[in-house]
N, C-alpha and C positions, 0 to 999 in steps of 0.2 A: 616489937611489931610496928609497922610503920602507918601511921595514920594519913590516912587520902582528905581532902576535902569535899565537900559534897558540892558536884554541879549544880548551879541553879540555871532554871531554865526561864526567861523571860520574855513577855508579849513586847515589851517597853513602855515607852510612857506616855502619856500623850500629848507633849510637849516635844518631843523628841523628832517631830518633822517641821520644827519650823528651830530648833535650837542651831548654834551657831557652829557648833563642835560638828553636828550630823552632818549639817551640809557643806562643812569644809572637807569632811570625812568620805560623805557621798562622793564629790568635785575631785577630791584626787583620787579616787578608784576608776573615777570616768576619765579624766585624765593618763591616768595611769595604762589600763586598759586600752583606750584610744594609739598610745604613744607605743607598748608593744604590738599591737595587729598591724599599726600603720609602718612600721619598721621591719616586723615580719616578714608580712607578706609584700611591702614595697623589696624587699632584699630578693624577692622571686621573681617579681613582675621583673625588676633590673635584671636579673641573671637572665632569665629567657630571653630579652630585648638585645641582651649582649651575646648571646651565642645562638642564638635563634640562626636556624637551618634550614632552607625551605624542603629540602631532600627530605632530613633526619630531623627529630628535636633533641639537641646536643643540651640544653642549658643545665635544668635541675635533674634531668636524668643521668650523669654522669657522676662516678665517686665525690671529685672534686666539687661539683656541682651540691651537691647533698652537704658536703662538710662546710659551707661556703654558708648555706642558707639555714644551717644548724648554728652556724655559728651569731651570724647576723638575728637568731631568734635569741640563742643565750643573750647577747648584751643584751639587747632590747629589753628582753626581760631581767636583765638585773637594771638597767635604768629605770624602770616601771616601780619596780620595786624598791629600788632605793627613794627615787620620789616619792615614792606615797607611806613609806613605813612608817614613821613617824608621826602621820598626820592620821590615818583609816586602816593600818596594821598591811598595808599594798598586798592584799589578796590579788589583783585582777583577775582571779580564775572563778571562776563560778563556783566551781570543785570546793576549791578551798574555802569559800566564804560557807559553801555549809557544811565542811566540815568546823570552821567554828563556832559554826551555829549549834551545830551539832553535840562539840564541845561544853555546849555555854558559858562561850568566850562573846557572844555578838545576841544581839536581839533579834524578834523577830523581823521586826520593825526597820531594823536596820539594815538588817539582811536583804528583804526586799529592796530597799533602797542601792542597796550596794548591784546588786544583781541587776536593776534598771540600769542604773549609771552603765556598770560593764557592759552592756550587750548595746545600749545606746553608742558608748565610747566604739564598741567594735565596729558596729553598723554605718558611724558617720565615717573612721578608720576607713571603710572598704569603699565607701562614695565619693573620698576625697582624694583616693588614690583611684577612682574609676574614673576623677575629673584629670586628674593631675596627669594621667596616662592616657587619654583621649581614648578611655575604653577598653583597655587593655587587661585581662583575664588571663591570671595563669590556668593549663592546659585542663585542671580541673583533680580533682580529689579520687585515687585510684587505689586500691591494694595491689603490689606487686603481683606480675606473674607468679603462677602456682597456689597464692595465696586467694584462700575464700575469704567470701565478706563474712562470716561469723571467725575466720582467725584474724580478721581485720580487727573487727571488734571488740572482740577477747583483747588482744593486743594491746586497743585503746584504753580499756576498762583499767587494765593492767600499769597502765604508764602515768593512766590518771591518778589512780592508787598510790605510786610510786610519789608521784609530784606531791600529793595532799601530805602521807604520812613525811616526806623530808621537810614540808614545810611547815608541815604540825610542830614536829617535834623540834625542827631549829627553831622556830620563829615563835608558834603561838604557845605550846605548854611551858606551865610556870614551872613543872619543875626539870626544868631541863640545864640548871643553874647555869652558872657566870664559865665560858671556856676559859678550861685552862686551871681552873678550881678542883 
């Protein structure tokens, strides 16, 4: 019969926001964070600047256009992540950080911290690519035709799910042993 260990679940310590570990841990989630939204979304502002139509908008609405700025999100985010695993476990998603909160894999204490950083990280992200592009906004956040905003959302819920449990179970549970073993 296979014995589990028991989650412990932690406030943290209180020493824990001035320790040197947390705020190197905080700094690269903000970082981290920062480096995929700003690469993200600069991969969209680029595409629409580059095929922007004054007729039609050709840029991210086209197949090519979508594979293009999927793909520009993949790296970014395994850059994100390779930077920061090592140092704060490269959550950048919110998602993820409380699923190991969740887990009790992460404090609470730290959680928060990690979740300021990220959305900090996001928000400087979008002002410095809003300087960097003299203003420039992609066309804005829409569900496809046919598609309602509750199958929009379903969808989101669903992909969020998606993301947390592959990177639960690659990255944060212990027993998910050594590949290849």
């Amino acid at each position: 019969m296979a014995t589990y260990a028991r989650r412990t679940y932690g406030f943290g310590r209180a020493d824990e926001a001035s320790h040197p570990d947390s705020i190197r841990a905080t700094l690269a989630e903000f970082l981290s964070t920062f480096v995929f939204v700003f690469a993200g979304e600069g991969s969209i502002l680029a595409l629409d600047k580059l095929y922007w139509d004054t007729a039609a908008h050709t840029g991210t609405d086209t197949p090519g256009g979508l594979v293009l700025v999927a793909l520009a999100h993949a790296l970014a985010l395994f850059a994100a992540i390779s930077a920061a695993i090592n140092v704060s476990g490269g959550h950048v998603n919110p998602a993820v950080t409380f699923a190991a909160l969740v887990g009790g894999r992460l404090s609470v204490i730290r959680a928060i911290y990690y979740w300021i950083a990220q959305l900090l990280g996001a928000i400087l992200a979008c002002l410095l690519l809003r300087l960097a592009t003299n203003g420039s906004r992609p066309i804005g956040f829409h569900v496809a035709s046919g598609v309602s905003e509750l199958h929009g959302l379903l969808m989101e819920i669903i992909l969020t799910f998606a993301l947390v449990y592959v990177f639960y179970s690659t990255v944060i549970d212990p027993k998910r042993g050594v590949l290849g073993s």
